[in-house]
N, C-alpha and C positions, 0 to 999 in steps of 0.2 A: 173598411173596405175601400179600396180605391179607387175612384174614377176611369176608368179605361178609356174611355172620350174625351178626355181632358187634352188637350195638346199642350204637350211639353216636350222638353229637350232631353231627349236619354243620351246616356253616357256605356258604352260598350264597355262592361267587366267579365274577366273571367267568372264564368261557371264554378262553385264548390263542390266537396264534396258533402256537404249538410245539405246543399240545395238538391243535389242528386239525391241523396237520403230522401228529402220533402217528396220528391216527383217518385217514386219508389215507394213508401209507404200509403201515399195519398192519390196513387195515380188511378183509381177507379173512383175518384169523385171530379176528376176534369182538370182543363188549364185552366179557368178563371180562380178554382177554390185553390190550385196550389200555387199560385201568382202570388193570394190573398195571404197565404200562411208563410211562404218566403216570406213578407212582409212583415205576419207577426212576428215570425217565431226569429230571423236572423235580420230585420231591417233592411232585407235586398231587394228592390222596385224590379219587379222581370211581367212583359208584358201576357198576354196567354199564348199567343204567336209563340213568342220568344219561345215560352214553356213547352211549346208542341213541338216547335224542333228539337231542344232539347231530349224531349222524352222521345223522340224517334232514331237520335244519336245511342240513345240507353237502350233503346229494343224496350220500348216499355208501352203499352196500349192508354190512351188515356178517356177510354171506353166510361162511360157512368154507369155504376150498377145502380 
């Protein structure tokens, strides 16, 4: 799991299409869980912020069931 408190220096990348897949399949567990799984699963640092705008660009809820 990452730090999210941490202060570091981010680097602005494009959005994928795996990471949109992430935010899509995982989006009823939050931004912090699918920040966490970008990280697993494709090594991309995106913060939960980051995440939430994204998934609002997607029309996607990121409601926790």
């Amino acid at each position: 799991m990452i730090d999210w408190d941490e202060g570091r220096e981010l680097v602005r990348l494009p959005w994928t299409e795996d990471e949109d897949d992430v935010i899509r399949e995982l989006s009823h567990k939050g931004a912090v869980e699918i920040a966490d799984e970008n990280w697993d699963r494709l090594g991309i640092e995106r913060t939960p912020h980051s995440v939430e705008c994204r998934a609002s660009k997607l029309h996607r809820s990121l409601r926790k069931l």
